[in-house]
C-alpha positions as CSV (number, residue, x, y, z in Angstrom):
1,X,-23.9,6.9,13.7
2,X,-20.4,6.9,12.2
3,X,-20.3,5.0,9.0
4,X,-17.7,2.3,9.2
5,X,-14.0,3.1,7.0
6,X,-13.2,1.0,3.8
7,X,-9.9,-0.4,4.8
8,X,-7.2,-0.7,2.0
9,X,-4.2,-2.3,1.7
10,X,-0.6,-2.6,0.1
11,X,-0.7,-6.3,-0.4
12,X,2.8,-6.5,-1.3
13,X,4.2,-3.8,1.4
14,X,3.4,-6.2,4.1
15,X,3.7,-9.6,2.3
16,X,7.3,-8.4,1.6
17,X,7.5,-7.3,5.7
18,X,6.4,-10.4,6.4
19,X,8.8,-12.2,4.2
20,X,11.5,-11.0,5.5
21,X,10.5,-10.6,9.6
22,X,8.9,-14.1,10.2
23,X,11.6,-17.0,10.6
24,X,11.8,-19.2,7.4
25,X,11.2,-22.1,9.4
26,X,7.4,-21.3,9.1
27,X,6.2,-23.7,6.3
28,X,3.3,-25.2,4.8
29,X,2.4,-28.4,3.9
30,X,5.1,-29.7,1.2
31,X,7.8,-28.2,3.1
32,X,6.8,-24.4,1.5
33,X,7.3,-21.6,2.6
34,X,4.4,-20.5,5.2
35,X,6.1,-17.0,6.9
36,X,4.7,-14.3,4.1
37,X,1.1,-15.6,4.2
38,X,0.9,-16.2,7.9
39,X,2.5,-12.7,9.0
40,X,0.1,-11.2,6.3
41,X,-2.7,-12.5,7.0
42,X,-2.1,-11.6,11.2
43,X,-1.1,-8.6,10.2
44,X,-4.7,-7.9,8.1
45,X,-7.1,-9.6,10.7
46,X,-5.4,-7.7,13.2
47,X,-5.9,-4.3,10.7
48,X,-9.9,-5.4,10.4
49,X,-10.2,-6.4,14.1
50,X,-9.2,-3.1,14.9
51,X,-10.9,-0.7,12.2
52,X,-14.2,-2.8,12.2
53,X,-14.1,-1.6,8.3
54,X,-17.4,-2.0,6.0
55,X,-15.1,-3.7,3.1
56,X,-11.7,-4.8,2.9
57,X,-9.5,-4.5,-0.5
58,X,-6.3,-5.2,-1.0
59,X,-3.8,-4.3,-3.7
60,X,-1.2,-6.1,-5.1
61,X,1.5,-5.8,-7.8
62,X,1.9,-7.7,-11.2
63,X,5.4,-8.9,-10.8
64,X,5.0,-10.3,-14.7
65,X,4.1,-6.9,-16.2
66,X,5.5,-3.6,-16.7
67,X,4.0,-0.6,-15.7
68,X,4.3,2.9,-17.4
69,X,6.8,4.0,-14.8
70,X,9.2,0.9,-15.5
71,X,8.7,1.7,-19.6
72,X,9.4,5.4,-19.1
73,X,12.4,5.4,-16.9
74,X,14.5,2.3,-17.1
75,X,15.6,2.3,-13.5
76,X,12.8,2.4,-11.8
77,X,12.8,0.1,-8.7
78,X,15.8,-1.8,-10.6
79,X,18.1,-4.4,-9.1
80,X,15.0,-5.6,-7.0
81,X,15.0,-9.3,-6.7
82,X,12.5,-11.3,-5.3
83,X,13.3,-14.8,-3.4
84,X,11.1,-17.7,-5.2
85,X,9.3,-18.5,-1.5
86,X,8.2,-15.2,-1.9
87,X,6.9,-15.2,-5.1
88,X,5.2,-17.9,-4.5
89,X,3.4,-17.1,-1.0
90,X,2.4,-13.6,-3.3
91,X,0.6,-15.9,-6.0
92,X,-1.4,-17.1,-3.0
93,X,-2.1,-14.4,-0.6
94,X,-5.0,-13.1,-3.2
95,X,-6.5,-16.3,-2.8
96,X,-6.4,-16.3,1.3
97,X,-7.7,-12.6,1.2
98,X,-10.9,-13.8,-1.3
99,X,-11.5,-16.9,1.1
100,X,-11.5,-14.3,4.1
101,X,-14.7,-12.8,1.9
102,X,-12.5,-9.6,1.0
103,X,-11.5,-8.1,-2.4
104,X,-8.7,-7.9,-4.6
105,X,-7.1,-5.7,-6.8
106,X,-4.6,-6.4,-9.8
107,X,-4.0,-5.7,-13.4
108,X,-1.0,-5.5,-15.4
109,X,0.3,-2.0,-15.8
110,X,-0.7,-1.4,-12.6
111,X,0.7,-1.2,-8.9
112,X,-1.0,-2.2,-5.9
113,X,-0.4,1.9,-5.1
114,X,-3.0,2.6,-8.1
115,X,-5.3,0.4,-6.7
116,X,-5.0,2.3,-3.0
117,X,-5.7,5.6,-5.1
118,X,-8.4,5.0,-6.5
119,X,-10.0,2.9,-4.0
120,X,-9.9,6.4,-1.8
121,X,-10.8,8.3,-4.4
122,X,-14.1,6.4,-5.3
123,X,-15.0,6.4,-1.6
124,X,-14.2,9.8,-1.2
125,X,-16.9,10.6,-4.0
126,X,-19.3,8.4,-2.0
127,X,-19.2,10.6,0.6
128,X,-17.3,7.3,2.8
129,X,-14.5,7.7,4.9
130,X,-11.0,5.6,4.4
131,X,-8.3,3.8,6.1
132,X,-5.3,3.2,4.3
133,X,-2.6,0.6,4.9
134,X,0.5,0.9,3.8
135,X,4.4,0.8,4.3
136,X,5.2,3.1,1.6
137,X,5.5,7.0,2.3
138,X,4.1,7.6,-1.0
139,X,1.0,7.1,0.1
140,X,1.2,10.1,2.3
141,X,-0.4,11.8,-0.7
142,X,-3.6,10.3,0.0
143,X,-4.0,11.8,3.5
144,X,-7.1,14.2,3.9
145,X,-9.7,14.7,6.4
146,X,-11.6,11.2,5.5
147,X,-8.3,9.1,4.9
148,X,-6.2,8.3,7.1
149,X,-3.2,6.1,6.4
150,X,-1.5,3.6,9.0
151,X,2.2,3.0,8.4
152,X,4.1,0.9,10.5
153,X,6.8,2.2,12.4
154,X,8.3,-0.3,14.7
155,X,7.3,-3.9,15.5
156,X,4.0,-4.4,15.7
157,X,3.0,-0.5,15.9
158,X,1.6,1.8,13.7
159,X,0.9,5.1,13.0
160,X,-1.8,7.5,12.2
161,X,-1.1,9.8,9.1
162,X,-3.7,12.6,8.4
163,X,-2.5,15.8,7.0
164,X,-1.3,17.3,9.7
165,X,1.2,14.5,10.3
166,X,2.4,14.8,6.4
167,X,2.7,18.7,7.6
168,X,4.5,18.1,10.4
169,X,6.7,15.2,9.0
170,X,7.6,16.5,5.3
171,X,6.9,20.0,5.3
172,X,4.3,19.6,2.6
173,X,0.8,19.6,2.0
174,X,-0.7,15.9,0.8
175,X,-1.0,16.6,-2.6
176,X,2.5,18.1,-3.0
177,X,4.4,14.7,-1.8
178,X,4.7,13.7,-5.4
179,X,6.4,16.9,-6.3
180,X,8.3,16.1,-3.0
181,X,9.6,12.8,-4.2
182,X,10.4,14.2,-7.4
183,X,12.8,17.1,-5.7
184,X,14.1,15.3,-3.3
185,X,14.4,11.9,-4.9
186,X,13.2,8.5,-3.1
187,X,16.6,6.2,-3.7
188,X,13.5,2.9,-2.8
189,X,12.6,4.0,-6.7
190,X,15.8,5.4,-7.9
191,X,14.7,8.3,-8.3
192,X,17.7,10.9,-8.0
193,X,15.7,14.0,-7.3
194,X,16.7,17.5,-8.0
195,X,20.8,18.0,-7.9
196,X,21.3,19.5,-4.5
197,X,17.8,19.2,-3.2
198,X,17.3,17.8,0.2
199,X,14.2,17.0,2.4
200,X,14.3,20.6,3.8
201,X,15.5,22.6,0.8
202,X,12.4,20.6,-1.3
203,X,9.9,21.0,1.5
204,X,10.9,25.0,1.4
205,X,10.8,25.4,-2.2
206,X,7.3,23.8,-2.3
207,X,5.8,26.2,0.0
208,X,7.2,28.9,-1.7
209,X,6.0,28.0,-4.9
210,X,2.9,25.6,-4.2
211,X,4.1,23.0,-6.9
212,X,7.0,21.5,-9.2
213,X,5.8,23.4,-12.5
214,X,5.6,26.7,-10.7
215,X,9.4,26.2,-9.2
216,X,10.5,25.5,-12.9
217,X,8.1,28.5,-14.1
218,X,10.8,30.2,-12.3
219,X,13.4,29.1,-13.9
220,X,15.2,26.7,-11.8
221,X,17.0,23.1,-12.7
222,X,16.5,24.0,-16.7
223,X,18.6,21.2,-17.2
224,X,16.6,19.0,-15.5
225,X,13.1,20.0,-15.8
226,X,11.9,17.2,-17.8
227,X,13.4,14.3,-15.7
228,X,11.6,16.3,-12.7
229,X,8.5,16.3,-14.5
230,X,9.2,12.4,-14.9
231,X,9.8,12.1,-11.6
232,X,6.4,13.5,-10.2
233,X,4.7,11.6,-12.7
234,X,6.2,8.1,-11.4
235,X,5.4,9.3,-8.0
236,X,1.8,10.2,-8.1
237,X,-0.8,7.3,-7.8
238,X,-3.1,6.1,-10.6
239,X,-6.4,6.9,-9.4
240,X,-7.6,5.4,-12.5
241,X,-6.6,2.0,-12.0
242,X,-9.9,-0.5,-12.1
243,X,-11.3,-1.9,-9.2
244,X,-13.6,-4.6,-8.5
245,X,-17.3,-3.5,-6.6
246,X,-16.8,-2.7,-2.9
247,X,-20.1,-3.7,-1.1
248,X,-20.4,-3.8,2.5
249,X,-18.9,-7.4,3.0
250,X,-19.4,-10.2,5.7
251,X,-16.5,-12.3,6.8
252,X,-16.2,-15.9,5.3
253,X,-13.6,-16.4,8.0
254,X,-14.6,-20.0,8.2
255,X,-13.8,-20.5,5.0
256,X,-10.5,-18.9,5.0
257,X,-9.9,-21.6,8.5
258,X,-10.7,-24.3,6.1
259,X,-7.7,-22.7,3.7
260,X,-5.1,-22.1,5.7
261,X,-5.7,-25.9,7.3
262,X,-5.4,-27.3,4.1
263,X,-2.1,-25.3,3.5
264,X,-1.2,-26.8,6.9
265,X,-0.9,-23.8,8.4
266,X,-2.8,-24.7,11.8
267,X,-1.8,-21.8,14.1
268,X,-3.8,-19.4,11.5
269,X,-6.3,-21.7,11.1
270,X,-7.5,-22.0,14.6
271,X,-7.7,-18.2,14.6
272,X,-9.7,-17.9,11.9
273,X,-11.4,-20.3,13.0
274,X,-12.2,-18.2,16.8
275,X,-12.9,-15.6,14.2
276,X,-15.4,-17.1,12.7
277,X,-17.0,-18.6,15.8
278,X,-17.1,-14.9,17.5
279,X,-18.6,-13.4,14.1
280,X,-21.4,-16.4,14.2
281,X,-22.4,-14.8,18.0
282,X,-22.3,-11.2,17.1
């Protein structure tokens, strides 16, 4: 029998997608805002509906704290700002996705991309087999035969990533899209990349020379060999980031129902509570 996939996500990647493709009209009860946590939490039933997963965890950000990458290159991800119903639908998602019975993962320093890391590699060691959500390309570099990564692509579609899509799509194996990022750049980041260095030229160099420090072994962007370096390192997920336990889990959907009702978000609420009533017969 095939053993069921953890399922990981980017909590932020979709809460942000949410954010900003639901109608603000959406609100809970005191006139909040409502469309961030009810696009999210579609958006993850529909994930675990689909993938029948053994756990759930999701990653988030610490908006509060800096990580490494923000200390050792001032402008990373700068001039992002955050609208205030949005930060304050992401201080509550973590509680919807604990009442749903799933896990969490957050610490300052961190990124909810650490957490995806080294929630694959963990399960990976056990021998388990992965699906990771995500709307970030980064996480391309997670790809192998026992993760997969879904990444949305239009409304309500997504698509499969395995290794041979990261081939066919970059150029590059799955562990060389950080060096890939740091060529190339990734202006989401603002990282500049390599002067001159495209998509195809970085995807060429790469399988010339396997990795960044072999390229600059060579001698090439002297000047800028140290930022690159940089560059890779702010691109490559922590795999070291701590994570709570990840035991099989069973639903609490009924208790996520009684949640989202008292947020007086009904529509999600009867849902979850169908959920709950087709998980009571199974």
């Amino acid at each position: 029998m095939t053993r069921k996939p953890l399922l990981v996500v980017d909590g932020d990647s979709f809460a942000h997608r949410a954010y900003h493709g639901l109608p603000k009209t959406i609100r809970r009860a005191g006139d909040k805002g409502g469309g961030a946590i009810v696009g999210f939490a579609n958006f993850v039933l529909r994930l675990y509906e689909n993938e029948q997963p053994r756990a759930v965890l999701v990653g988030w950000d610490t908006l509060d704290a800096p990580t490494y990458r923000h200390q050792a290159f001032a402008a990373y991800q700068s001039g992002r700002a955050f609208d205030d119903e949005l930060v304050d639908q992401l201080e509550l998602l973590p509680r919807f996705v604990a009442a749903c019975g799933f896990a969490n993962a957050k610490a300052p320093g961190y990124e909810a991309d650490d957490f995806l890391a080294a929630a694959v590699a963990e399960e990976e060691r056990r021998g388990g087999a992965v699906v990771v959500a995500s709307g970030d390309r980064d996480a391309f570099q997670l790809a192998s035969e026992r993760t997969t990564i879904v990444h949305p692509i239009r409304a309500g579609e997504m698509a499969r990533i395995g290794p041979d899509e990261v081939r066919e799509r970059y150029g590059v194996e799955p562990k060389q899209v950080p060096d890939f990022i740091a060529l190339r750049g990734d202006p989401s980041d603002k990282l500049p990349g390599a002067r001159g260095i495209g998509p195809k030229s970085a995807a060429s160099l790469l399988r010339r020379h396997r990795s960044l420090e072999e390229i600059l072994a060579t001698g090439r962007f002297p000047a800028q060999a140290d930022d690159l370096r940089l560059y890779r390192r702010i691109a490559t997920m922590d795999a070291s980031a701590p994570l709570p336990a990840l035991p099989d889990q069973k639903p609490t959907f009924a208790s996520a129902a009684a949640l989202a009702a008292e947020w007086g978000l009904n529509r999600l609420a009867e849902r979850l509570t169908d959920l709950a009533g087709e998980a009571s017969r199974s």
